[in-house]
DSSP file (Angstrom, degrees, kcal/mol; ACC not computed):
  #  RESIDUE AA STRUCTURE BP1 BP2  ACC     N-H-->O    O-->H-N    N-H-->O    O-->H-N    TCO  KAPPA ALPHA  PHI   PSI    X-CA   Y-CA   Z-CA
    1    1 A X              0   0    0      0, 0.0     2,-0.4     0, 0.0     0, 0.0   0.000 360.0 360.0 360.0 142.3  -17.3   33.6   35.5
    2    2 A X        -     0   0    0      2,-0.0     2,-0.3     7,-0.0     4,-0.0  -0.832 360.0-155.4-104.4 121.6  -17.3   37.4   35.1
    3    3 A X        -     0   0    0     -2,-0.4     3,-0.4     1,-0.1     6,-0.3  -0.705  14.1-143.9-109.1 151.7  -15.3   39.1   37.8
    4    4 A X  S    S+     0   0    0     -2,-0.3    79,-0.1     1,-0.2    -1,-0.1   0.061  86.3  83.1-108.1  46.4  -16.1   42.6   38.6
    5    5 A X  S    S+     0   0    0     77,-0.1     2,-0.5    74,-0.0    74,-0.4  -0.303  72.1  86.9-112.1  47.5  -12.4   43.4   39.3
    6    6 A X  S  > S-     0   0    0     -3,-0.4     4,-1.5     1,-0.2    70,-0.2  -0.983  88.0-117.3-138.4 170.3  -11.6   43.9   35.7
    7    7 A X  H >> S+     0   0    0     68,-1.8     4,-1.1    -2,-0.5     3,-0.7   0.919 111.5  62.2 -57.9 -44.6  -12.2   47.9   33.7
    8    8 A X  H >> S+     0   0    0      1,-0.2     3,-1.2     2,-0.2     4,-0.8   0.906 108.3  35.4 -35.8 -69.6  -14.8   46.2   31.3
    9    9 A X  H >> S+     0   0    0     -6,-0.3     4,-0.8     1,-0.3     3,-0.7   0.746 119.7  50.1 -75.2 -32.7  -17.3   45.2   34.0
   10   10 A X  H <X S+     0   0    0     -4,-1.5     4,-3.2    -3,-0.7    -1,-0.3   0.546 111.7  50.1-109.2 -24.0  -16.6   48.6   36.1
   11   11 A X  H << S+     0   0    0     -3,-1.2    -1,-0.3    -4,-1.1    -2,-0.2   0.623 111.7  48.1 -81.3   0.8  -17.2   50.6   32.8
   12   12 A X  H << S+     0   0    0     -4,-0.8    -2,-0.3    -3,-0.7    -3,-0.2   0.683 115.9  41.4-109.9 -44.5  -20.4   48.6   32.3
   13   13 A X  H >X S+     0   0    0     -4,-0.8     4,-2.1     2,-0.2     3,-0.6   0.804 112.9  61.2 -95.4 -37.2  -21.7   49.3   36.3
   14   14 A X  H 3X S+     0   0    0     -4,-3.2     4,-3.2     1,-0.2    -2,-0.2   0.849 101.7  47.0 -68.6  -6.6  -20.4   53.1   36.0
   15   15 A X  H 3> S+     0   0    0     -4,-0.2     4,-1.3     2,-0.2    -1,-0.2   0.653 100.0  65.8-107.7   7.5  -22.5   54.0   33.3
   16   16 A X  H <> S+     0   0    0     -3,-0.6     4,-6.2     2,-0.2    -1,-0.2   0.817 105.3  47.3 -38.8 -54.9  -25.4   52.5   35.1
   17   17 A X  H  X S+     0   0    0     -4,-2.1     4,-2.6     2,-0.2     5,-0.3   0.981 107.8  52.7 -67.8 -37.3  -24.7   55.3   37.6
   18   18 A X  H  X S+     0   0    0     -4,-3.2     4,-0.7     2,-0.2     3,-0.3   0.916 112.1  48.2 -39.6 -71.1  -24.5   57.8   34.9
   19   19 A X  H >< S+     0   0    0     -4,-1.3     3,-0.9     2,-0.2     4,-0.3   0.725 112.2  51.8  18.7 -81.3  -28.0   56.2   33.9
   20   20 A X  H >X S+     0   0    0     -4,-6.2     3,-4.5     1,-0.3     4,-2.8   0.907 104.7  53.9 -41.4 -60.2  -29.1   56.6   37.5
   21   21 A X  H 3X S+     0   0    0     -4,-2.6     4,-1.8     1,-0.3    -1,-0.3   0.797 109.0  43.6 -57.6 -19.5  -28.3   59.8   37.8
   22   22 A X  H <X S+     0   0    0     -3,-0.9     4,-1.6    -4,-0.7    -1,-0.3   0.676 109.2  58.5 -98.8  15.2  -30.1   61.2   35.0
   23   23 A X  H <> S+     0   0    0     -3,-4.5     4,-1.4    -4,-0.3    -1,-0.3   0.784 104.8  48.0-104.7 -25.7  -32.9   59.4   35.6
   24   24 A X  H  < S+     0   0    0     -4,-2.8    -2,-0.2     2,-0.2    -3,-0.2   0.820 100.4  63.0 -93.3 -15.7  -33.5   60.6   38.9
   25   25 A X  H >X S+     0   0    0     -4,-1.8     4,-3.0    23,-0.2     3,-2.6   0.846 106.4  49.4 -29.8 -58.8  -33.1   64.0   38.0
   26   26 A X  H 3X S+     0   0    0     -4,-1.6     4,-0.8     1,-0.3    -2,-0.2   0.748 111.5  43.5 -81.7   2.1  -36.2   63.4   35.8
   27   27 A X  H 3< S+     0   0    0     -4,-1.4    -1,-0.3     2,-0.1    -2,-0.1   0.019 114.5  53.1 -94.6  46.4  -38.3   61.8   38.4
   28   28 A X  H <4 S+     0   0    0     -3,-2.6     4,-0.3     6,-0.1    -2,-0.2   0.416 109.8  51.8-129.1 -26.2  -36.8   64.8   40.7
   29   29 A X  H >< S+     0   0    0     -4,-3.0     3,-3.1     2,-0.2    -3,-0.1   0.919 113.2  45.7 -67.7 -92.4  -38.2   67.3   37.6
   30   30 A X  T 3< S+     0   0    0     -4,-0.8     3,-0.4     1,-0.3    -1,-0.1   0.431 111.1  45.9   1.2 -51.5  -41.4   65.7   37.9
   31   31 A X  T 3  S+     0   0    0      1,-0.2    -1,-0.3     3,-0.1    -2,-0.2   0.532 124.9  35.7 -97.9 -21.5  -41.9   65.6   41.8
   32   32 A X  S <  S-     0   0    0     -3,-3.1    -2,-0.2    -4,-0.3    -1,-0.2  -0.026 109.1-127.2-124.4  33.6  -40.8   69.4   42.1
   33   33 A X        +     0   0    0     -3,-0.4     2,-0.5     1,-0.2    -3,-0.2   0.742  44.8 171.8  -6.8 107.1  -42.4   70.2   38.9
   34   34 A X        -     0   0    0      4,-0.1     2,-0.6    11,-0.0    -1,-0.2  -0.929  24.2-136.6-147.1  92.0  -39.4   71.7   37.7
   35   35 A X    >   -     0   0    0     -2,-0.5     3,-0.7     1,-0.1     5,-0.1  -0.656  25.3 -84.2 -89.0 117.5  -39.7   72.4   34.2
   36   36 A X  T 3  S+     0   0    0     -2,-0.6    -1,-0.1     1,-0.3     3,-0.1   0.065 111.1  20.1 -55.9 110.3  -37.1   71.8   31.4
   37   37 A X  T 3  S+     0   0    0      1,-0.0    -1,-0.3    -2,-0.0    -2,-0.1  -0.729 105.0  95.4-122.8  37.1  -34.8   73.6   30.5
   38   38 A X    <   -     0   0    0     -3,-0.7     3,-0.1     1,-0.1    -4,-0.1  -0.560  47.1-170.8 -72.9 153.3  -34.9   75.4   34.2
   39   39 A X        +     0   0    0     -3,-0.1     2,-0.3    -4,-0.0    -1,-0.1   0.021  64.3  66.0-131.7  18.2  -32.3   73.8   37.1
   40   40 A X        +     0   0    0      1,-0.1    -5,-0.1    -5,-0.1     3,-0.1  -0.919  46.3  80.3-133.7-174.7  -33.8   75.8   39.9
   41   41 A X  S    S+     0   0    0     -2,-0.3     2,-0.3    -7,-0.1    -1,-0.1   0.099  92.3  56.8 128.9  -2.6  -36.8   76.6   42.1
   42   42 A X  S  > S-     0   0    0     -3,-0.1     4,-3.3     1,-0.1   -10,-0.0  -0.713  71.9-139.4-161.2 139.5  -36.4   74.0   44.4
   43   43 A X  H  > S+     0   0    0      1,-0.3     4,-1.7    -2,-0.3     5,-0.2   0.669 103.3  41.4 -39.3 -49.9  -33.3   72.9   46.8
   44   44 A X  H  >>S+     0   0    0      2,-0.2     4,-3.9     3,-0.1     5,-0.5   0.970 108.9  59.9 -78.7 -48.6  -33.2   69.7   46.7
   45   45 A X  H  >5S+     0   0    0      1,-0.2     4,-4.7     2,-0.2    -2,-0.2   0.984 105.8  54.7 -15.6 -74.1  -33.9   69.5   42.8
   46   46 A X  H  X5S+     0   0    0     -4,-3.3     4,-2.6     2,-0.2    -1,-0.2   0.890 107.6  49.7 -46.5 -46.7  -30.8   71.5   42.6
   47   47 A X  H  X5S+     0   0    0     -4,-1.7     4,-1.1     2,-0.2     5,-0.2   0.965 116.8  37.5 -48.4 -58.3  -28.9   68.8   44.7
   48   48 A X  H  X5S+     0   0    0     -4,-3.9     4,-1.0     1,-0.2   -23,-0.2   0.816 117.3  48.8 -73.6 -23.2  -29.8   66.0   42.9
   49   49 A X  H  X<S+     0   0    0     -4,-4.7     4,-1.7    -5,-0.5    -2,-0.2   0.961 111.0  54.1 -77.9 -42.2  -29.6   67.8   39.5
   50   50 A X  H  X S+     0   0    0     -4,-2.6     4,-2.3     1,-0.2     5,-0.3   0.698 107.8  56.6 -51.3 -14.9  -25.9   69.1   40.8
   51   51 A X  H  X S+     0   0    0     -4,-1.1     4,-0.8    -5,-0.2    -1,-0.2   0.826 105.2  47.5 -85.3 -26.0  -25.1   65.2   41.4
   52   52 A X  H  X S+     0   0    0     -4,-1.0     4,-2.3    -5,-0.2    -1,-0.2   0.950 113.0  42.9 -90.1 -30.8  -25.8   64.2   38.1
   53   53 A X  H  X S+     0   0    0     -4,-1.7     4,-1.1     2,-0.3     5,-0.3   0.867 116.7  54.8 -67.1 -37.0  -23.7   67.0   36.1
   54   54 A X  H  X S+     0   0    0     -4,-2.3     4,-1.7     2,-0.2     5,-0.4   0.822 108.0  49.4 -20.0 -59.0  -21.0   66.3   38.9
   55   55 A X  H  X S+     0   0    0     -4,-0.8     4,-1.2    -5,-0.3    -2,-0.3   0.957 107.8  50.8 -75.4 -35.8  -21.0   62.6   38.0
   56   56 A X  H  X S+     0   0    0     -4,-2.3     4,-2.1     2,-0.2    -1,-0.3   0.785 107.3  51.9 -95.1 -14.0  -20.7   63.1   34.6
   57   57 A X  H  < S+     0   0    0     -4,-1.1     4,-0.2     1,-0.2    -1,-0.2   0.846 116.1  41.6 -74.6 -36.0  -17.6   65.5   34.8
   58   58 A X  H >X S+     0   0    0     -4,-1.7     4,-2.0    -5,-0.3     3,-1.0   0.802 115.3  56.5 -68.5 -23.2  -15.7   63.0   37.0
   59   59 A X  H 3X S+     0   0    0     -4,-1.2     4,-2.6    -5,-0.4     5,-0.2   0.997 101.1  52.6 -61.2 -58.3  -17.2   60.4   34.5
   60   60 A X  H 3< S+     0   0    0     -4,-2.1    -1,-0.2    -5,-0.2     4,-0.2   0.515 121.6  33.5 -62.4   6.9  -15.8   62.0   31.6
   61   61 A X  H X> S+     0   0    0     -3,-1.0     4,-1.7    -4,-0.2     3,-0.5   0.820 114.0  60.6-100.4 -80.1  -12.2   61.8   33.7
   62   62 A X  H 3X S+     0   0    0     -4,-2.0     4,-4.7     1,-0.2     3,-0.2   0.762  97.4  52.0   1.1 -88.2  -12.8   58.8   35.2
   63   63 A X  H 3X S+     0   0    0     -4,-2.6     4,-2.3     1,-0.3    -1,-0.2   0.811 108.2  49.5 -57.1 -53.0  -13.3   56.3   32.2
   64   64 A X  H <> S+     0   0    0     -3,-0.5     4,-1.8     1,-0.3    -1,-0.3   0.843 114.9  45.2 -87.9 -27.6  -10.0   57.2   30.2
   65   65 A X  H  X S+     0   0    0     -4,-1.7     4,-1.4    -3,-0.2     5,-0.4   0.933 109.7  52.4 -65.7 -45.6   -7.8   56.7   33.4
   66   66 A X  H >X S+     0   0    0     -4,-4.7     4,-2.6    -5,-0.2     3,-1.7   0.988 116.9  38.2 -51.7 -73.2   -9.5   53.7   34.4
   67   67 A X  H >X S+     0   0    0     -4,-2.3     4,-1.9     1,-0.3     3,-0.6   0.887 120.3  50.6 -39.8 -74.5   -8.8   51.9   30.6
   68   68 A X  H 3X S+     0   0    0     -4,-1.8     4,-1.0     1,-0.3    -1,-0.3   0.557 112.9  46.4 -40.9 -18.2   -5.2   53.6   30.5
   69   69 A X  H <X>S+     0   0    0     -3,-1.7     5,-2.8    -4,-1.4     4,-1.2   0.655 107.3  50.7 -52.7 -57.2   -4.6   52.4   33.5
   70   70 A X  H <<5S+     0   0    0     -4,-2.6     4,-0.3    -3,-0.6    -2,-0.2   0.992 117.0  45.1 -57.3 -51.4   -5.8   48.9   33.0
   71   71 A X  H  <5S+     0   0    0     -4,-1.9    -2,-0.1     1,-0.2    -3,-0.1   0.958 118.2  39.6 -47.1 -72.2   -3.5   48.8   29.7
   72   72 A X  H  <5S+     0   0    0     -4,-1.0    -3,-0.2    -5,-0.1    -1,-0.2   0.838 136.8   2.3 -63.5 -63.6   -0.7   50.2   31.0
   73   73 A X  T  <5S-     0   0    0     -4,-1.2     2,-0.2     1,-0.4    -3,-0.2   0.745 114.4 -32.4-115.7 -11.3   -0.6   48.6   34.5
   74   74 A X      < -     0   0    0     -5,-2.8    -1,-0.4    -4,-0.3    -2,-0.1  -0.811  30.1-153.0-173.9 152.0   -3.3   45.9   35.6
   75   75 A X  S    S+     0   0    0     -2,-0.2   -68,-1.8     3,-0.1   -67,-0.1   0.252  96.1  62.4-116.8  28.2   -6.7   45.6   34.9
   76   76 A X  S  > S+     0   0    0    -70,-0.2     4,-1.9     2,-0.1    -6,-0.1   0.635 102.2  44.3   6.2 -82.0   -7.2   44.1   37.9
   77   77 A X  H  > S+     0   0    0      2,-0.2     4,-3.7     1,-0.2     5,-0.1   0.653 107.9  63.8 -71.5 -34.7   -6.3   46.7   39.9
   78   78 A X  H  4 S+     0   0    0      2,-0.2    -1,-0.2   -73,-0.2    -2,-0.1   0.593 104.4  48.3 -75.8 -17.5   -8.5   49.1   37.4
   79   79 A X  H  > S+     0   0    0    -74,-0.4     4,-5.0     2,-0.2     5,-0.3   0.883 109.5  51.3 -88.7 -41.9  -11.5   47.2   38.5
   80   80 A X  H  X S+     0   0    0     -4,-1.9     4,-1.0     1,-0.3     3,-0.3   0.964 115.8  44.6 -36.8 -76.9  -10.6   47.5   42.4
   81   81 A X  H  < S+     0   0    0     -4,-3.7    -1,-0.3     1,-0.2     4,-0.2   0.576 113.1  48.3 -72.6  11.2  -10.2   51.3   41.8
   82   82 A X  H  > S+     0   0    0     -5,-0.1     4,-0.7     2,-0.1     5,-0.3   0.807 109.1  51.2 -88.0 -37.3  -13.3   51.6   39.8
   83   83 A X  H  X S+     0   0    0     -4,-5.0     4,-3.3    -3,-0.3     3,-0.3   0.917 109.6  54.4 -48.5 -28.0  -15.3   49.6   42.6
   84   84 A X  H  X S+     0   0    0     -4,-1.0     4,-1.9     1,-0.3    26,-0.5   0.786 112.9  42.3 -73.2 -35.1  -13.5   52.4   45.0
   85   85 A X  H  4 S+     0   0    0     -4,-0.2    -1,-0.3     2,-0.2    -2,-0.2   0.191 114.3  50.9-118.3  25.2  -15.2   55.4   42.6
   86   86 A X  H  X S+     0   0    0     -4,-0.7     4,-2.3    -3,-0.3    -2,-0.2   0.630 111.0  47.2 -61.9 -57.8  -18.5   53.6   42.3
   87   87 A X  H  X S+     0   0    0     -4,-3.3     4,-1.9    -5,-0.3    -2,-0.2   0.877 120.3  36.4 -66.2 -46.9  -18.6   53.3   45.8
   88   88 A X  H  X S+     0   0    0     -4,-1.9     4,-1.9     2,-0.2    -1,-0.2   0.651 114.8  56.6 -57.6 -22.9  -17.5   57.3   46.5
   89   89 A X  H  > S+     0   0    0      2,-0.2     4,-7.1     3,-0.2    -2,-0.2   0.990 112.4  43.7 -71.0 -70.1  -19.7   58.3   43.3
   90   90 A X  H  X S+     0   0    0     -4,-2.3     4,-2.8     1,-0.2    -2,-0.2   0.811 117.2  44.0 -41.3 -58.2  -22.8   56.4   45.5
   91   91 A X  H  X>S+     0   0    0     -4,-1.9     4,-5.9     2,-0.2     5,-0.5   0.953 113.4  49.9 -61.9 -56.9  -21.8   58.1   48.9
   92   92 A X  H  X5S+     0   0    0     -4,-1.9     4,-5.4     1,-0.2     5,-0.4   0.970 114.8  44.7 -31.4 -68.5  -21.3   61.6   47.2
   93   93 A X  H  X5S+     0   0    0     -4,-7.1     4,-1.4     1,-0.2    -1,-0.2   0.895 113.9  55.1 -59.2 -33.8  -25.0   61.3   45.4
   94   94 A X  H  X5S+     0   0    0     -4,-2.8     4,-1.7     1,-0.2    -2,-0.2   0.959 115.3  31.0 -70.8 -38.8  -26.3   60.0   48.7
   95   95 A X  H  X5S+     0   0    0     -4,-5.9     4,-2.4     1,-0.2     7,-0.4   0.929 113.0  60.6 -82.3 -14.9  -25.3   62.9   51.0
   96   96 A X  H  <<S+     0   0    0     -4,-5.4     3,-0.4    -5,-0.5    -1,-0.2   0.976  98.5  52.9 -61.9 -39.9  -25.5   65.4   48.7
   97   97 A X  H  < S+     0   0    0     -4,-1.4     3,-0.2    -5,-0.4    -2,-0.1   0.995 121.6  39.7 -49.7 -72.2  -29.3   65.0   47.9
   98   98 A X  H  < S-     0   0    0     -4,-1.7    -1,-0.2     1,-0.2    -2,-0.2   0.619 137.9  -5.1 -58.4 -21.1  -29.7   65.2   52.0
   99   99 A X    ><  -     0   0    0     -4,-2.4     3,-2.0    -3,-0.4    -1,-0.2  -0.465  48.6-150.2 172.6 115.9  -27.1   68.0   52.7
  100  100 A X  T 3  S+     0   0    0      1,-0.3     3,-0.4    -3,-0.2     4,-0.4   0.576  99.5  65.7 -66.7 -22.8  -24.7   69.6   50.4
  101  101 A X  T >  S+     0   0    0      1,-0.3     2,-0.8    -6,-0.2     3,-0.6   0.863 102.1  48.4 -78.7 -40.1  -22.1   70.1   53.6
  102  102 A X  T <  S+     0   0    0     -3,-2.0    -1,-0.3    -7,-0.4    -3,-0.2  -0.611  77.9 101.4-101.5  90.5  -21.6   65.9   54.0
  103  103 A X  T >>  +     0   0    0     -2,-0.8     4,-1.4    -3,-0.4     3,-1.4   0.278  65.7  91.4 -92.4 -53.3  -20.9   65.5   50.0
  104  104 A X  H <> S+     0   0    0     -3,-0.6     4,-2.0    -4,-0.4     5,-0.5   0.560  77.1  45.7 -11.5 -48.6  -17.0   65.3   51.3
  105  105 A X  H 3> S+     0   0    0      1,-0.2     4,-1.6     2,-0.2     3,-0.4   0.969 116.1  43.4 -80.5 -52.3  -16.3   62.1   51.8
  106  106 A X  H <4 S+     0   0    0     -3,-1.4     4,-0.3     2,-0.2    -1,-0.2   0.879 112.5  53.0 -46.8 -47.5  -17.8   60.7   48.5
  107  107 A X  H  X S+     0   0    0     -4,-1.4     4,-1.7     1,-0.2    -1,-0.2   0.815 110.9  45.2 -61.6 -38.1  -16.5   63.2   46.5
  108  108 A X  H  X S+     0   0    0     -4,-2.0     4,-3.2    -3,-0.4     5,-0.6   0.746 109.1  52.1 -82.4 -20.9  -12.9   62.6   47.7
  109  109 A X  H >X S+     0   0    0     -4,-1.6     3,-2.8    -5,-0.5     4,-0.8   0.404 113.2  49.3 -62.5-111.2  -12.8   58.7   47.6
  110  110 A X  H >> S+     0   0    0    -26,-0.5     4,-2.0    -4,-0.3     3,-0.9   0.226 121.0  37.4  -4.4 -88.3  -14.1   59.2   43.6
  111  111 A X  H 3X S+     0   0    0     -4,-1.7     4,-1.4     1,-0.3    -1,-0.3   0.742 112.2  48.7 -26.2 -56.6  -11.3   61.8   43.0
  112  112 A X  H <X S+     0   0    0     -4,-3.2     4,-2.5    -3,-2.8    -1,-0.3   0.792 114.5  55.1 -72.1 -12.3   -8.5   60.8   44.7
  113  113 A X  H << S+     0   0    0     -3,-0.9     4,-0.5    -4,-0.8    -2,-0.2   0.887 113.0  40.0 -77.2 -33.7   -9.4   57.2   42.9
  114  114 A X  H  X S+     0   0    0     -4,-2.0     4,-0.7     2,-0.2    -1,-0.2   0.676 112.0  53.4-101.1 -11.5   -9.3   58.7   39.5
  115  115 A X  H  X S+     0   0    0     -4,-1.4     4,-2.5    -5,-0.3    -2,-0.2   0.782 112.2  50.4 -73.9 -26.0   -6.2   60.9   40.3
  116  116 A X  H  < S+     0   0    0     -4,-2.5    -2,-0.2     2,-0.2    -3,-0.1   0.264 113.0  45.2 -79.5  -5.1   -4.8   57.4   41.3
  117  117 A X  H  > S+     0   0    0     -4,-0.5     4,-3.0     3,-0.1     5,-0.2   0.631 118.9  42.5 -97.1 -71.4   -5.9   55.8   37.9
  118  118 A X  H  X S+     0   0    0     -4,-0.7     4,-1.8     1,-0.2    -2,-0.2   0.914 113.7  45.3 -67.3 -42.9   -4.7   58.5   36.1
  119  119 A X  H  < S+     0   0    0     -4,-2.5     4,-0.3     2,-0.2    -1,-0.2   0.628 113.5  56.5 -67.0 -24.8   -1.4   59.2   37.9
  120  120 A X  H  > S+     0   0    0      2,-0.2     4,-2.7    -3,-0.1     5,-0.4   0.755 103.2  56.2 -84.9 -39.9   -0.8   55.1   37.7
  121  121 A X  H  X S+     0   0    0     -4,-3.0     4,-1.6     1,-0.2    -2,-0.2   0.894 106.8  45.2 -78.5 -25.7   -1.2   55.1   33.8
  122  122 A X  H  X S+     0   0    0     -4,-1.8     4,-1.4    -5,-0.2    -1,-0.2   0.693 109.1  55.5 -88.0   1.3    1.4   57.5   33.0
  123  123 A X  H  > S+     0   0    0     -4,-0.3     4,-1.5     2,-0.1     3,-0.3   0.975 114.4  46.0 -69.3 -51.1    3.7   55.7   35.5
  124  124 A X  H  X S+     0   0    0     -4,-2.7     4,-7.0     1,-0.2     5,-0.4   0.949 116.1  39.7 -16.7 -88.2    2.9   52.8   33.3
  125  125 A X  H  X S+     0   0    0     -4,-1.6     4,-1.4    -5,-0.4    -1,-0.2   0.833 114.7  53.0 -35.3 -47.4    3.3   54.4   30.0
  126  126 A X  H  < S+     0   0    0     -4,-1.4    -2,-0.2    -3,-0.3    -1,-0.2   0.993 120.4  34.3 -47.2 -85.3    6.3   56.3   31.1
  127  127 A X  H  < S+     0   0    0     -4,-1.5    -2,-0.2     2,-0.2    -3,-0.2   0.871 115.8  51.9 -33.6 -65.8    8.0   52.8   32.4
  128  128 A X  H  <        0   0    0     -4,-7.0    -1,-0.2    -5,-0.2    -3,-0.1   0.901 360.0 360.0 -70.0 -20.6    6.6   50.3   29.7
  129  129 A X     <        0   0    0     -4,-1.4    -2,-0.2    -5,-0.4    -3,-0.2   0.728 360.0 360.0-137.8 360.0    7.9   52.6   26.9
């Protein structure tokens, strides 16, 4: 059985949300005819277009802490905190699209989870060698 506590499965469902996001930017192009390469002229566009360039700078963060982490000290533990910055990733994209003001909450779970990733793989590294 394939658990989704381990960094394989959790790199496998985050870049589904990467995926999402850019895909709903182009039905978001589409519906506010908003043509490429433009990323303004309409408000909400701009949210949801800011959610996906968001996700994908935390992504690029994100992925190496989760593996180094998994290596170093559990991967286990790397699938927990990936589930943790899926879940903040999800909350972020949802309130930002509705109001840029409640992004907070999403935004910090997903950060402090990938500072906690990251900050756990060089105690690891430090410690196993």
């Amino acid at each position: 059985m394939i658990s989704l506590f381990n960094a394989s499965a959790i790199t496998l469902l985050s870049t589904l949300l990467v995926w999402y996001t850019s895909f709903n930017v182009g039905r978001a192009r589409h519906k506010y005819k908003i043509q490429a390469p433009a990323v303004t002229g309409n408000k909400v566009f701009e949210r949801i277009y800011r959610v996906q360039m968001n996700t994908l700078e935390s992504f690029v963060i994100f992925i190496p802490s989760l593996w180094l982490y998994a290596i170093y000290m559990s991967d286990k533990g790397a699938g927990i905190a990936g589930l943790l910055w899926i879940v903040g990733r999800i909350w972020y994209a949802e309130s930002y699209e509705k109001d840029a003001k409640k992004r907070g909450p999403g935004f910090l779970i997903s950060m402090l989870t990938t500072m906690g990733l990251w900050l756990g793989a060089i105690y690891g590294m430090v410690l196993c060698y």
